[in-house]
C-alpha positions as CSV (number, residue, x, y, z in Angstrom):
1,X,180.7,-79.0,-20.4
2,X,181.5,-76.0,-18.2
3,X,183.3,-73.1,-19.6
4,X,187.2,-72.1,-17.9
5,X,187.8,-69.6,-15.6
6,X,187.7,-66.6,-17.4
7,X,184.6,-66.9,-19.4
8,X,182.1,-67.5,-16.6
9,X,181.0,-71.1,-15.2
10,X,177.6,-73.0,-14.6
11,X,176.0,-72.6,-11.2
12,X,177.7,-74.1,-8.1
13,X,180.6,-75.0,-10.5
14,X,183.7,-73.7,-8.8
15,X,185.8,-71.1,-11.1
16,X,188.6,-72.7,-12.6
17,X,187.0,-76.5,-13.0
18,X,185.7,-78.5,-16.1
19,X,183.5,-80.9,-15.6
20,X,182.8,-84.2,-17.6
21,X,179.8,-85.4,-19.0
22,X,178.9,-88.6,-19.5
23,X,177.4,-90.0,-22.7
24,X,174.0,-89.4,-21.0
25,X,175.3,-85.6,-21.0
26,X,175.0,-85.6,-17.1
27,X,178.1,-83.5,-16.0
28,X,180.8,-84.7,-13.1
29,X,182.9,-83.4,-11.4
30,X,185.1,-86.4,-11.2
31,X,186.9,-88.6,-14.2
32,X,185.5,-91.6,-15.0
33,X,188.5,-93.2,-14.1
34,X,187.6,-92.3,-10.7
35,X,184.0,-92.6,-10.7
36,X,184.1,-96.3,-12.1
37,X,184.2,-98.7,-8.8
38,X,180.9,-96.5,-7.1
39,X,179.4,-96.5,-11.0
40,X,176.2,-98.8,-11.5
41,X,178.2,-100.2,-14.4
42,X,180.9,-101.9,-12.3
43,X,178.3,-103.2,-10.1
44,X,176.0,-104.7,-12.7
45,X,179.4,-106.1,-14.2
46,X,180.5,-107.8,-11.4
47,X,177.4,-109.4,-9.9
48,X,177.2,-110.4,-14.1
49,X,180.6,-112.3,-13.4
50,X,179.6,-113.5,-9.9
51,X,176.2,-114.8,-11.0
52,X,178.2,-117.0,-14.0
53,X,179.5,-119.2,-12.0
54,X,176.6,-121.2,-11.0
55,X,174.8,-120.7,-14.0
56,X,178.0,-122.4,-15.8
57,X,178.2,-125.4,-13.5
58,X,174.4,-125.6,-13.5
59,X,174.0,-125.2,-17.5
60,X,177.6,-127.4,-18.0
61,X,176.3,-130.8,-15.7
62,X,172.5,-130.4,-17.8
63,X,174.3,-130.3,-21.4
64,X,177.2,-133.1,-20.3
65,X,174.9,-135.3,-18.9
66,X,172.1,-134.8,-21.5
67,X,174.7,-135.5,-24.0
68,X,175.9,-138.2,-22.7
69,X,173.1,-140.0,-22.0
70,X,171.6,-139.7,-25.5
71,X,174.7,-140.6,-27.3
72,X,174.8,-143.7,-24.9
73,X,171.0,-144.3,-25.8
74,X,171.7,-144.0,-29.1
75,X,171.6,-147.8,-30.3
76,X,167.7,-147.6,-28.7
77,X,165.6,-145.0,-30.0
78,X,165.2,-143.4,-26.6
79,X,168.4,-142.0,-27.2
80,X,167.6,-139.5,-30.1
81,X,164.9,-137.7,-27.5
82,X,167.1,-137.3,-25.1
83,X,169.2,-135.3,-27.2
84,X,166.9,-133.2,-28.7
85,X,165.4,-132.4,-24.9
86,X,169.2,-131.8,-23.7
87,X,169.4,-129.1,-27.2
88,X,166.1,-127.8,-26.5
89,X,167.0,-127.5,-22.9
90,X,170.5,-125.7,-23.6
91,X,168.0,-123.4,-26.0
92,X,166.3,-122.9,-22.7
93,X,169.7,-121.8,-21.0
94,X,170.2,-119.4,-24.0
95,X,167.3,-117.3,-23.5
96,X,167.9,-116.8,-19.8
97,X,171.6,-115.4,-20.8
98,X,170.3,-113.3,-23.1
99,X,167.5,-111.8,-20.4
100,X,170.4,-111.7,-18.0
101,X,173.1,-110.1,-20.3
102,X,169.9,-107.4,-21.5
103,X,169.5,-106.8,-17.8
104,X,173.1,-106.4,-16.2
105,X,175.5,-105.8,-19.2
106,X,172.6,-103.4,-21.8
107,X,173.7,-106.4,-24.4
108,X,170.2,-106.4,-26.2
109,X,170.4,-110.1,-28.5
110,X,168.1,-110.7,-30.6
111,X,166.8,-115.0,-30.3
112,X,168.1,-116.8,-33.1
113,X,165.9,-118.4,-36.1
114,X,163.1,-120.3,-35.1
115,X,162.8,-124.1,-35.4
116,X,161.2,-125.0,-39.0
117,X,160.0,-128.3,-38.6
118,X,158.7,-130.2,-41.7
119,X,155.3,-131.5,-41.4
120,X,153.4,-131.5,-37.5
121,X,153.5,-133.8,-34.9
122,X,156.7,-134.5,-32.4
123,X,158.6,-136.1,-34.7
124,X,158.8,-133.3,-36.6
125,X,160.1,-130.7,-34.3
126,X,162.4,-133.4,-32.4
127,X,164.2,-133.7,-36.1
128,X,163.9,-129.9,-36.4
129,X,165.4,-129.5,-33.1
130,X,168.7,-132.0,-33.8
131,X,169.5,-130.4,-37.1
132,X,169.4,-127.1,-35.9
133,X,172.7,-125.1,-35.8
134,X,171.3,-122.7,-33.3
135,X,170.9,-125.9,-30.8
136,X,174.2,-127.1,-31.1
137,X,175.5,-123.0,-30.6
138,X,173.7,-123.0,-27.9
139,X,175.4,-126.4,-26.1
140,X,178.8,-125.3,-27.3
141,X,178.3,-122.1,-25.1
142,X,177.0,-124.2,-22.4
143,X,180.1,-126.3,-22.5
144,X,182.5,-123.1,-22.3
145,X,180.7,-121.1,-20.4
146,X,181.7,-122.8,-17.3
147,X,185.8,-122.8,-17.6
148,X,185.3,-119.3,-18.5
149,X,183.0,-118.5,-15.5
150,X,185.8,-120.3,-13.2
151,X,188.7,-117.9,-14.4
152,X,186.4,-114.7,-14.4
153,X,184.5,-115.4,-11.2
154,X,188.6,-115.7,-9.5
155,X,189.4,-112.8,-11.3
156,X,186.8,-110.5,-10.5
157,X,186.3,-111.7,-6.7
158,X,189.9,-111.6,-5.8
159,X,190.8,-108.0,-7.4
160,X,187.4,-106.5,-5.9
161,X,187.7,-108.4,-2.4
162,X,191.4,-107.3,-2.0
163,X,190.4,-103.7,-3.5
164,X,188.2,-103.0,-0.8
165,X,190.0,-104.5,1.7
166,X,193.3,-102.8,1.1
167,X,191.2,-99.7,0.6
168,X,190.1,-99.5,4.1
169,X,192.5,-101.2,5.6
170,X,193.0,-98.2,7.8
171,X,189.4,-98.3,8.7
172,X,189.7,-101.6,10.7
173,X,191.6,-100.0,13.3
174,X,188.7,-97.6,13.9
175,X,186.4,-99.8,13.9
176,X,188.5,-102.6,16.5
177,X,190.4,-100.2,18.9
178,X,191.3,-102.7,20.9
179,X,194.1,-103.6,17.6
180,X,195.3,-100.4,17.9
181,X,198.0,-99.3,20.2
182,X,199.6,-95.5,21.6
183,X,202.4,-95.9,19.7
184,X,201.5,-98.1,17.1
185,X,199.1,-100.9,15.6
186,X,199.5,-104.0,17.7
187,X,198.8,-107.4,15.8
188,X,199.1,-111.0,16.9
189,X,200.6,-113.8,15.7
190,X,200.5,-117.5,15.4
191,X,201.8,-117.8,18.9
192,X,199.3,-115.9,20.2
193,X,202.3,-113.5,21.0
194,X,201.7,-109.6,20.2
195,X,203.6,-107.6,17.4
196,X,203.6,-104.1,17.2
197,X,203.7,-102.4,13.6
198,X,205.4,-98.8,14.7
199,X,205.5,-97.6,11.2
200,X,201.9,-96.3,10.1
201,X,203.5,-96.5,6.6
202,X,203.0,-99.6,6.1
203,X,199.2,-98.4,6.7
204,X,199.6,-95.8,3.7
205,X,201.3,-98.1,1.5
206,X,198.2,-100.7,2.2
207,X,195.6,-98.5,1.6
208,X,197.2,-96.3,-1.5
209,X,197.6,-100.0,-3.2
210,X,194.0,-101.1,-2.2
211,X,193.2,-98.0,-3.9
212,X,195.0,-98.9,-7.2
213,X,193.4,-102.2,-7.7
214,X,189.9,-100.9,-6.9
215,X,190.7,-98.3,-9.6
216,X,191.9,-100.7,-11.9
217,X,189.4,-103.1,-11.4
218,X,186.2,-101.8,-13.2
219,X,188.0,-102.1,-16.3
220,X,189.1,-105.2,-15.4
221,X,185.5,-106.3,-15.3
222,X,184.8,-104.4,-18.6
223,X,187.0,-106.9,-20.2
224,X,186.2,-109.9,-18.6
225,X,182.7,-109.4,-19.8
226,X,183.6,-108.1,-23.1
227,X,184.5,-111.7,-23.6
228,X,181.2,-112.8,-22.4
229,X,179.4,-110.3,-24.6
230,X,180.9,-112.2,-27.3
231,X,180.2,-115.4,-26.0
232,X,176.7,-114.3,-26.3
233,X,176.2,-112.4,-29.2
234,X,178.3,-115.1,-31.3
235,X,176.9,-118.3,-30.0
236,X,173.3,-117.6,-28.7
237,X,171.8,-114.7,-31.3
238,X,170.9,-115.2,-34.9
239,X,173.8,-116.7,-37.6
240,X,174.9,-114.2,-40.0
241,X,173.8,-116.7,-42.6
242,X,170.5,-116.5,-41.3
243,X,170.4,-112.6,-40.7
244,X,171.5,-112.7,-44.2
245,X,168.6,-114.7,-45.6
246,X,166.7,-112.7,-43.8
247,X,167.9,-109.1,-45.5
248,X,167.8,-110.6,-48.8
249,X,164.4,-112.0,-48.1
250,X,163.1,-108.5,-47.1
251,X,165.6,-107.2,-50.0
252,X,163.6,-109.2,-52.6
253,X,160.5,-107.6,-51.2
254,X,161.1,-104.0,-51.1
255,X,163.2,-105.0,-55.3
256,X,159.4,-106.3,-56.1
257,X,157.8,-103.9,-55.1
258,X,159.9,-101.3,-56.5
259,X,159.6,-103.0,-59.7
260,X,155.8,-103.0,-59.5
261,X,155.5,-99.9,-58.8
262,X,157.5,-98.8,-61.8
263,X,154.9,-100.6,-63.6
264,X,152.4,-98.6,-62.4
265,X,154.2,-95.6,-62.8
266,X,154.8,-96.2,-67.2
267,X,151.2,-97.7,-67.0
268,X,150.2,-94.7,-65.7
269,X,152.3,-91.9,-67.7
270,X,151.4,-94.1,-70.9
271,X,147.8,-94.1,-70.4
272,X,147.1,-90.8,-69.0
273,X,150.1,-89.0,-71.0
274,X,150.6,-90.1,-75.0
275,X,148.4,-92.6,-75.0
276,X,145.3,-90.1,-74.3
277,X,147.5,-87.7,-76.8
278,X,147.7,-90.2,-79.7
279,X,144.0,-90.8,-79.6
280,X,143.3,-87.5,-79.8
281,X,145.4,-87.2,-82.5
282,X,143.5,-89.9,-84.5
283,X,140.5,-88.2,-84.0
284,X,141.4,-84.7,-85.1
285,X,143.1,-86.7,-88.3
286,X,140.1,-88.7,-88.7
287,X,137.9,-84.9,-88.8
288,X,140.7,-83.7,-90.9
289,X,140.4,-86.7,-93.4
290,X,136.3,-86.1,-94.1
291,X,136.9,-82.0,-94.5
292,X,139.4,-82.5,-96.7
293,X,137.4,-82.4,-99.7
294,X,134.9,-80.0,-98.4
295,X,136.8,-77.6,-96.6
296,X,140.7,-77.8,-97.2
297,X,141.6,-74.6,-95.5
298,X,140.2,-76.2,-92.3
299,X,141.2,-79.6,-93.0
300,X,144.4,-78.2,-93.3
301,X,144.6,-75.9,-90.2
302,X,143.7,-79.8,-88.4
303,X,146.7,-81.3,-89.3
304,X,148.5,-79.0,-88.6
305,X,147.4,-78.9,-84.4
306,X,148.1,-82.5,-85.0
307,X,151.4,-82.6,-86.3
308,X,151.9,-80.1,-82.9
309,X,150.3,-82.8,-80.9
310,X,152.5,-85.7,-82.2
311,X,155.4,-83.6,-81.4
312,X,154.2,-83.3,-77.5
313,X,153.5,-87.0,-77.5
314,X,156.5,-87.7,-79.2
315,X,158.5,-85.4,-76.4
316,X,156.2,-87.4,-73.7
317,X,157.8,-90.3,-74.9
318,X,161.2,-89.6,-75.0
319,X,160.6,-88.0,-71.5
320,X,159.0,-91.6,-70.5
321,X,161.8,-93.3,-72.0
322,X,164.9,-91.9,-70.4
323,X,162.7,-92.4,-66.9
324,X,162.8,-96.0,-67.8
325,X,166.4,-95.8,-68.8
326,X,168.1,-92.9,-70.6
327,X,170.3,-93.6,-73.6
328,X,172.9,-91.2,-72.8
329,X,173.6,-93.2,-69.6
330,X,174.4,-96.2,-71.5
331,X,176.1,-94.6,-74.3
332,X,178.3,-91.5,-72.7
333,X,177.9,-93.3,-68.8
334,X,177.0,-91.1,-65.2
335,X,179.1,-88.2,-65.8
336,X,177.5,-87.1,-69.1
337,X,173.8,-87.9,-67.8
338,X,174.0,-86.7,-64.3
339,X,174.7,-83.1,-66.0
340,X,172.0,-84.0,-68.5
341,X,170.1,-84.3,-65.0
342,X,171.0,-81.3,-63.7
343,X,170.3,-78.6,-66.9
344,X,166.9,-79.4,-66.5
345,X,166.7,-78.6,-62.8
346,X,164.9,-75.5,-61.4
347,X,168.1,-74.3,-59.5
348,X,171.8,-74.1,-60.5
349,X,173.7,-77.7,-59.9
350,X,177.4,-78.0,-59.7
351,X,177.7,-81.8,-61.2
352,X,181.8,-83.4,-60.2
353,X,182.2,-86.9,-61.4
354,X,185.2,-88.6,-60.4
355,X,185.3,-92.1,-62.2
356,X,188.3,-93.1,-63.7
357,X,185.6,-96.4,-64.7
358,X,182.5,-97.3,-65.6
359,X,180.0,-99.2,-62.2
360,X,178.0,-102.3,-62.9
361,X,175.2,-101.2,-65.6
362,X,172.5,-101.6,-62.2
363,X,174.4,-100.2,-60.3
364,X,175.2,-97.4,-62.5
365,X,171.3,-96.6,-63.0
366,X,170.3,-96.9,-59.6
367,X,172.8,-94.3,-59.1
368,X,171.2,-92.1,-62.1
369,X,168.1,-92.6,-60.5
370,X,169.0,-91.6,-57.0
371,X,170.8,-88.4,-58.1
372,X,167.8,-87.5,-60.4
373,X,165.1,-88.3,-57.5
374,X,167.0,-85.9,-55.2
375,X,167.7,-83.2,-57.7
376,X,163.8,-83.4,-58.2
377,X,163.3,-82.5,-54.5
378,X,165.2,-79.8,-54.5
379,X,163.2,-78.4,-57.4
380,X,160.5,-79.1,-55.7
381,X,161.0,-78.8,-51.9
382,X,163.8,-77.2,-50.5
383,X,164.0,-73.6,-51.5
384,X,167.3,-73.8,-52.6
385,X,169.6,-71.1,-54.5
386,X,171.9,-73.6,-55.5
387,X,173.0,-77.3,-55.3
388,X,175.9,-79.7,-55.9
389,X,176.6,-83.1,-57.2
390,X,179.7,-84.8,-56.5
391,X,180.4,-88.3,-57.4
392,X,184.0,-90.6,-56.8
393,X,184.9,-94.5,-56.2
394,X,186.2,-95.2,-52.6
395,X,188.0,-98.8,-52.6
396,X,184.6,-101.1,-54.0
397,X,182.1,-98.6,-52.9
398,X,180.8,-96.2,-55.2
399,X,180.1,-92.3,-53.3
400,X,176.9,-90.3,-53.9
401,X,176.9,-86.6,-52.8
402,X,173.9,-84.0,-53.6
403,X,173.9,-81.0,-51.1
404,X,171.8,-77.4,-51.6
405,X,171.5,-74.8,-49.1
406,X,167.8,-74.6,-49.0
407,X,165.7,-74.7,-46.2
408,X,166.6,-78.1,-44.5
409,X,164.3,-80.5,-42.8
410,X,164.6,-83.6,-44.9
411,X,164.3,-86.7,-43.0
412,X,163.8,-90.3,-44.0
413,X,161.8,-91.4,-40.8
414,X,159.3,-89.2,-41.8
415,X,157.6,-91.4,-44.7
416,X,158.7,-89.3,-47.1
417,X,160.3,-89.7,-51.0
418,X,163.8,-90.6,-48.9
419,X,162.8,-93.5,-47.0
420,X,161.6,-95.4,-50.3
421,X,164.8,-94.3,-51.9
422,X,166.6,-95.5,-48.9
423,X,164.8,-99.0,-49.4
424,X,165.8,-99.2,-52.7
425,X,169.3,-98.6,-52.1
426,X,169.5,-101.3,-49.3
427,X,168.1,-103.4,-51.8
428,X,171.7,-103.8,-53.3
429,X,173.1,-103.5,-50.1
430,X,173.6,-99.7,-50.5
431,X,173.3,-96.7,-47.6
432,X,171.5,-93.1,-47.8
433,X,172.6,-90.7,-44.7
434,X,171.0,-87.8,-44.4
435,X,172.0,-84.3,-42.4
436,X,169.3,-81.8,-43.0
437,X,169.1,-79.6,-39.9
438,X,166.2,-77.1,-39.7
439,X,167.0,-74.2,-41.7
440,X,169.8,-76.2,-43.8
441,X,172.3,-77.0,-45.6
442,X,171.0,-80.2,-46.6
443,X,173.9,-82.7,-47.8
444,X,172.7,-86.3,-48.5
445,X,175.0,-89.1,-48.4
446,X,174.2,-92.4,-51.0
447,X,176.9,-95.3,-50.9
448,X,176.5,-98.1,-53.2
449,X,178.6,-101.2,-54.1
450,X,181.2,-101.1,-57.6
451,X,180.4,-104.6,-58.7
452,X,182.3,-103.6,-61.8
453,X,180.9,-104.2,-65.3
């Protein structure tokens, strides 16, 4: 947006004059309340409303009649294909709304679940097709959609006919002269007699109302197909019970393969960490055991570098065990091991934990986790001179802070640490925003559910 008078303007921008952006960030010089009736969007809205009423009567005759004629077919058994043909033909009418609402109204909806017929053959599919919900969604909105196409195609033709025609009422006299008189408009009436209209008022008074309905009437549009957006979205995309299933299906993946991966991981520490240590260890006791009687001072001097082994093994374990699940989490709860957390990072960590309760025991280590995942790539990462923690409860939602002031950059599109830890928080239907411009802060956002304990 321009700048005001005063502190200097864009180029060809007069002095004294903001313009407007739209969300595109294009700048204009007019409001949008002004630029809505030339705007594509009014257009595309109203041929949408326009183009409805056909496709209503058109989709309401197929699904009445199909209907009809399979529920009066019913006691033969060429009734039950003539349903499923009318559902799979109203399917048919859902996908060209949804191409038609992607096209004119930017609605993007996604198809809904696929049939899932049991076994092959016709049979089959024609049973899948009948005990579908998204079949019957989809006849339901052919049955509305054409009383609601009635209303909305009146609505929209008669505020945008009269609009414009009010509008340039005035214009009519230009173009027909021969209406037009010296003194004043000349009109005829029924009798074939003339009138005269002396008062050009009347004129103004037509065309300054035109002009209020053709202002008013883009956002009458907008909300005559706001109802149709939801006509769509609700009856022809997806069920939320199927989107569900479908969330906790992928959820189930990425909680497997979190969980296998943790496997790996102790596998891994175990083998290549104290396991390797404790064989060591039984070697250099085994040595120590046959010098013992030949060579005590030496025998001695083993043990000793193995009693400092077990102690590193012993430490490898503990450090192994508290990434599994660390006691002081279960016995003293977040605020007590998030600062645990925090002493051992590399940089300073403010830790605020505002719980008047304890989380759900998962939840409550998932959010241990996260916290400690995070500090770890600030150690490692960010370049940071400092860092904060700041935890609290808002309504059932439990609130996640960690910020630093290190270098920035962090994103979880990138492939990175954050996007796995981002999976595992949707997992349990839990959110991770990040805002890490280049050259920082960085302040990362983790929201998880109470389920309380």
């Amino acid at each position: 947006m321009a700048t005001e008078y005063g502190q200097g303007y864009a180029h060809g921008e007069r002095p004294g004059f903001r313009g407007h952006d739209d969300a595109g960030g294009r700048r204009h010089r007019l409001p949008a309340a002004l630029r809505a009736p030339v705007e594509g969007r009014a257009w595309r809205e109203f041929g949408y409303t326009v183009l409805s009423l056909p496709i209503g009567i058109t989709s309401f005759v197929f699904a009445v009649t199909m209907l009809s004629l399979g529920a009066g077919l019913l006691i033969t058994f060429i009734g039950v294909p003539v349903l499923a043909g009318g559902l799979a033909g109203c399917r048919g009418i859902g996908a060209l709304e949804r191409t038609r609402a992607r096209a004119l109204l930017g609605l993007d909806v996604a198809a809904p679940e696929p049939l899932r017929p049991r076994g092959g053959g016709f049979m089959a599919l024609m049973g899948a097709t009948l005990k579908s919900g998204a079949s019957w969604r989809h006849v339901l909105y052919s049955l509305l959609m054409l009383p609601w196409s009635v209303f909305s195609f009146t609505v929209a033709v008669v505020f945008w006919s009269y609009g414009w025609l009010m509008l340039t009422y005035p214009l009519w006299f230009w173009l027909f002269p021969m209406y037009g008189g010296q003194d004043g408009i000349q009109l005829y009436g029924d009798d074939g007699h003339r009138i005269y209209l002396d008062n050009p008022f009347e004129i103004g008074v037509t065309a300054a109302t035109g002009l209020l309905i053709t202002l008013a009437t883009p956002w009458i549009l907008r909300a005559l197909t706001t109802v149709d957006r939801l006509l769509v979205s609700g009856l022809l995309g997806p069920s939320r019970l199927a989107t569900r299933v479908v969330e906790l299906e992928s959820d189930r993946g990425v909680v497997v393969d979190t969980a296998a991966a943790d496997l790996r991981r102790i596998e891994r520490d175990l083998h290549d960490g104290a396991q390797a240590r404790l064989v060591a260890l039984a070697m250099d006791l085994g040595l120590a055991k046959e010098k013992l009687t030949e060579d005590p001072e030496a025998a001695a001097r083993m043990v000793d570098e193995a009693h400092g082994e077990v102690k590193v093994a012993l430490q490898e374990l503990r450090d192994l065990a508290r990434g599994i699940h660390p006691a002081v989490l279960t016995d003293r709860g977040l605020s007590a091991a998030l600062s645990s957390v925090a002493a051992r990072c590399t940089v300073p960590v403010q830790v605020e934990v505002d719980l008047t309760s304890r989380p759900a025991a998962a939840i409550e280590g998932i959010a241990y986790f996260t916290v400690s995942e995070l500090l770890q790539n600030i150690s490692k990462h960010s370049g940071a001179r400092s860092a904060g923690v700041d935890v609290w409860r808002a309504e059932d939602r439990l609130m996640l802070q960690v910020t630093d002031d290190g270098r920035g950059g962090a994103d979880v599109s990138a492939g990175s640490g954050l996007a796995g830890l981002a999976d595992r928080l949707g997992a349990v239907d839990g959110i991770l925003v990040v805002d890490s411009p280049a050259g920082g802060p960085t302040t990362i956002t983790a929201e998880l559910p109470w389920r309380k304990a």
